[in-house]
N, C-alpha and C positions, 0 to 999 in steps of 0.2 A: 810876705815875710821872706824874702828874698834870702836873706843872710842870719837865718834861726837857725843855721845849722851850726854854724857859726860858734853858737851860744850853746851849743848840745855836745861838740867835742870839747871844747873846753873843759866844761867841766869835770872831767878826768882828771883835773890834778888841782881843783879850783881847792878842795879838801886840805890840800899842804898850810893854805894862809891857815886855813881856820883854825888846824893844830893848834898853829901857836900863839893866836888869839886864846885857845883854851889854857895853855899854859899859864898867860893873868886870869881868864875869866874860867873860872868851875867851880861854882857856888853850890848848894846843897839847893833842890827844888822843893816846892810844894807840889803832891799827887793834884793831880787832875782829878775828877771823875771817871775812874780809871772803868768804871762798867759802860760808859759815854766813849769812850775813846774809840778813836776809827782806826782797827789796824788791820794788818792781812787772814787771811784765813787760806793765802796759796801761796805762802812763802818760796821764794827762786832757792830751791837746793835740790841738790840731785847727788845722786850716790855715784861711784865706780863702783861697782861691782867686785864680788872677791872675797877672798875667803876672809879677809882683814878690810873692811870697805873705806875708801878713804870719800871725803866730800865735796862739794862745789858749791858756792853760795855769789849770788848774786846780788851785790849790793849795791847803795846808791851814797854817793858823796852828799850828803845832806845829814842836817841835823833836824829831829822833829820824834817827839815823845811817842806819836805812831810808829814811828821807822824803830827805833831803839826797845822797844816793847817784843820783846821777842816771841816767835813761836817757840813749843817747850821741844817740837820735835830738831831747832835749832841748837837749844842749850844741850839736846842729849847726844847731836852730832859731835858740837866742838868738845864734851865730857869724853866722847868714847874715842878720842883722838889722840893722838900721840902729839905734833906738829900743828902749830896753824899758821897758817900764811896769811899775812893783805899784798897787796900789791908792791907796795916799798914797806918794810922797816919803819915803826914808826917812834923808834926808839927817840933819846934827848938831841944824841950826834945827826943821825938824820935830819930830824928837824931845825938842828943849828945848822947842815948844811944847806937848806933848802932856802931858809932864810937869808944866809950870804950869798944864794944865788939870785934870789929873785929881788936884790935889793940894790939901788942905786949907788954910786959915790958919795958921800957926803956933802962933795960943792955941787951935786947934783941931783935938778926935783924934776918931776916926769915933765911939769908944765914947762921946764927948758927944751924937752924933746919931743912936745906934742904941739901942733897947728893949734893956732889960737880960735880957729872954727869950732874946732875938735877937742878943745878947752871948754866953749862954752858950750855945746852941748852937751857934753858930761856936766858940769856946773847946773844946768838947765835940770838936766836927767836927777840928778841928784835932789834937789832944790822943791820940783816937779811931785817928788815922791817923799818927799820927806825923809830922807836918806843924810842930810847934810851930817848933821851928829856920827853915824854910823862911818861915813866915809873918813871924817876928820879921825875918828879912833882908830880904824883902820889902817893912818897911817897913807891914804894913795900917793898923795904928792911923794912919797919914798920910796916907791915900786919902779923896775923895771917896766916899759912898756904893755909887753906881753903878760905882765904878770896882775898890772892893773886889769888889762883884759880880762883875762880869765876869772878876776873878783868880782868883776862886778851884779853877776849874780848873786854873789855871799849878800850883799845887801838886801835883797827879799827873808833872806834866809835869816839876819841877821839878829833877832829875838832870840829863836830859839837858839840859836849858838850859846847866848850867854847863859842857859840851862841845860842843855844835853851836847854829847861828842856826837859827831857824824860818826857814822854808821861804823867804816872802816875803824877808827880807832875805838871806837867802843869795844868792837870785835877782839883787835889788841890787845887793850887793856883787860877784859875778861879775858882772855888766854893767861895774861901774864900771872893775874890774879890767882888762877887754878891750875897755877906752877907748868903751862903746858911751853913745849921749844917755840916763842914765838920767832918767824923770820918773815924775811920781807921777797918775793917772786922777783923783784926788778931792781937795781941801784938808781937811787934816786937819781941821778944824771939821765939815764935813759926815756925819765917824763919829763924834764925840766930842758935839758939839751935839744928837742922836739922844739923849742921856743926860742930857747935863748941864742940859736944862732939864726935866727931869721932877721934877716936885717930890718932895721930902723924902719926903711918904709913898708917893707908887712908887717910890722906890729903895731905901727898905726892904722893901716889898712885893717889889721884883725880888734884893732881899739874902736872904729871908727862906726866899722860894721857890727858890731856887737852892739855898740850904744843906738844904731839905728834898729834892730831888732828887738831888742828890750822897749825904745818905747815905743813901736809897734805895735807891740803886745801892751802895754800898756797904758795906749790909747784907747784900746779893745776890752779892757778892763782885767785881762787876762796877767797873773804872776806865773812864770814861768815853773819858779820852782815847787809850786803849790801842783802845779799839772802835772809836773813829773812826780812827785810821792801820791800822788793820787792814781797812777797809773802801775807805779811802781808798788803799790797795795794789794791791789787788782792780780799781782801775780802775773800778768801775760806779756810773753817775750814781743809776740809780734805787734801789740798797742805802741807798747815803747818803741820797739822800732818804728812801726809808722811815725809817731810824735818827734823820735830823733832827724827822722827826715825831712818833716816836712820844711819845703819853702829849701831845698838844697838846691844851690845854685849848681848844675852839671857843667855847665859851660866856664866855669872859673877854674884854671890851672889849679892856682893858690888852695883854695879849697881841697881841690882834689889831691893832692902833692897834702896837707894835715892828716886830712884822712887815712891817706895809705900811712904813713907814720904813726899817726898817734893811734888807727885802731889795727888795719890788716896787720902790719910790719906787729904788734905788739902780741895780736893775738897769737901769730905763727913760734914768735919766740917763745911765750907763755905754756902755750900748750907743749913745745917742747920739751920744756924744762917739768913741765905736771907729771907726761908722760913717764917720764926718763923716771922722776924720783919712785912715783907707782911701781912703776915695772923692777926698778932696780933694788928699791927695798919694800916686799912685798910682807914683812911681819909688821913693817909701819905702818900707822894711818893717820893722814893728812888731811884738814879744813882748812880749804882754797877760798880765800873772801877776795872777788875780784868785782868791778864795775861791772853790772848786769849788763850796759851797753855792748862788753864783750862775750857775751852767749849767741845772741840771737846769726843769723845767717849762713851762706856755704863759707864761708870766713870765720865764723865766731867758734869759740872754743869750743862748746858739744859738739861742735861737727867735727873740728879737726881732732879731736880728743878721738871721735869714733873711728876717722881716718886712721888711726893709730892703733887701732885695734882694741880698745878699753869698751868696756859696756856699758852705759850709763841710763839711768832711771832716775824720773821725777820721784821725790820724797812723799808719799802724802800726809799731808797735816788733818787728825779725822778728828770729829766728834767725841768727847770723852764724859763720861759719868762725874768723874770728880777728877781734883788735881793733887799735885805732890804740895807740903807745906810750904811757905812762900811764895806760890803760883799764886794766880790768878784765872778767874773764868770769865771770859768774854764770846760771846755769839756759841756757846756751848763749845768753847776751847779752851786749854790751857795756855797761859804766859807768863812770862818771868819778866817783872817789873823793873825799869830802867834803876839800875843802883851808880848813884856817883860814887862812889870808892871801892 
């Protein structure tokens, strides 16, 4: 799996399409077997420390009724906050501007700018997996190169999309809900521009080698994204890391040149900007919902957060007797059940 790394930074901004997929599609669900449901029981959140404690929450760009099922020790973070942050803004403007970026000319479709190799194995890939539906609504023939890339995971994912919001806007939209300052850490430009100025032949390069590691893995019988919320349940920084890594190519500039971009370069400014607002308004308290993939390492934000002098501690989610009304009890926890409005 030479090029599954490939497919593992990407999706730090794969989340933008699916926005505004959600904008037509967010229909009212039927519950699951909500006492059946597989969710965490070591939720990624960690405190700063402080007489006013503000939070950090590690999430993942996916949609799926486990991920969105909250721990309660979650809902009582972002309740007891002033601020909460996702990564970009995921306000209407936002989203209209992510759209016009990652979107083609009108007298132009991606198949004019992609090898006709590299046509028919995406065609294949699609076709292969029974994606064909999915991808037509989707819209690919109208993306940017890079931005078809980075989608084409949302096709595993693509069900549950048209019932729950990935994680990050969910988080949003419950802020906005419970009247809290929602803001966004980063200008959407600073995750889109990471792509959009790579030329023509690295976004085919990153089109090409994505579709070769997808069906890699699913020749193997393995869905990508099924492995990461599976992992990402589990609670442990360094599983994901391993999973993130595996099959990275070292010896590819190109790779190695995304990486530092899309995760060091992003963590370093991140945790900056965390710092700064902590320290500097110290009666405030803030819930940081960022890509778990930017916690873990000497690079990842707990470390550089502690570089910074801040204290931070894992939350623990315990065992409770009973729950508040509207909760829910699973594996003897409490949770608050995914609400569409």
């Amino acid at each position: 799996m030479r090029y599954l790394h490939s497919v593992m930074i990407v999706i730090t901004i794969v989340f933008l399409v699916l926005i505004s997929v959600f904008l037509i599609y967010y229909p009212d669900t039927e519950p699951t077997d909500i006492v059946q449901l597989e969710v965490t029981t070591n939720p990624l959140l960690w405190e700063i420390e402080g007489e006013n404690p503000s939070y950090l929450y590690g999430s993942i760009h996916l949609a799926d009724e486990s991920i969105v099922t909250l721990p309660d020790v979650v809902i009582e973070a972002i309740d007891s906050c002033d601020v909460v942050y996702t990564e970009i803004a995921l306000d209407a403007d936002t989203l209209f501007e992510s759209a016009q970026k990652s979107t083609l000319p009108s007298n132009v479709t991606l198949y004019d700018l992609i090898p006709e190799n590299v046509e028919e194995k995406f065609n294949s890939y699609i076709q292969s997996n029974g994606y064909t539906e999915y991808a037509e609504l989707l819209g690919f023939s109208s993306y940017k190169v890079w931005f078809a890339a980075s989608s084409l995971t949302v096709l595993e994912n693509f069900q549950s999309l048209l019932n729950y919001l990935p994680l990050d806007y969910y988080i949003w939209n419950l802020a906005i809900n419970k009247n809290k300052d929602a803001r966004g850490l980063e200008r959407i430009e600073v995750q889109l521009d990471i792509f959009d100025t790579l030329s023509i032949d690295d976004q085919i390069k990153l089109f090409n080698d994505t579709l070769d590691a997808l069906e890699e893995l699913s020749e193997q019988g393995i869905k990508i994204t099924e492995t990461f919320i599976s992992s990402y349940l589990k609670g442990d920084l360094q599983e994901l890391q391993n999973l993130s890594y595996t099959g990275y190519d070292t010896d590819d500039p190109f790779y190695d040149m995304l990486l530092q971009r899309i995760v060091t370069d992003r963590n370093i400014n991140m945790s900056k900007d965390i710092s700064k607002y902590v320290k500097e308004n110290p009666d405030t308290q803030y819930f940081f919902t960022i890509g778990a993939g930017h916690f873990y390492g000497e690079t990842g934000i707990l470390q550089l957060l502690e570089d910074e002098g801040l204290a931070i501690s894992r939350v623990k989610f315990d065992t409770s007797d009973s729950c508040e009304p509207g909760e829910i009890k699973i594996n003897q926890r409490c949770y608050e059940p995914y609400v569409t409005k």
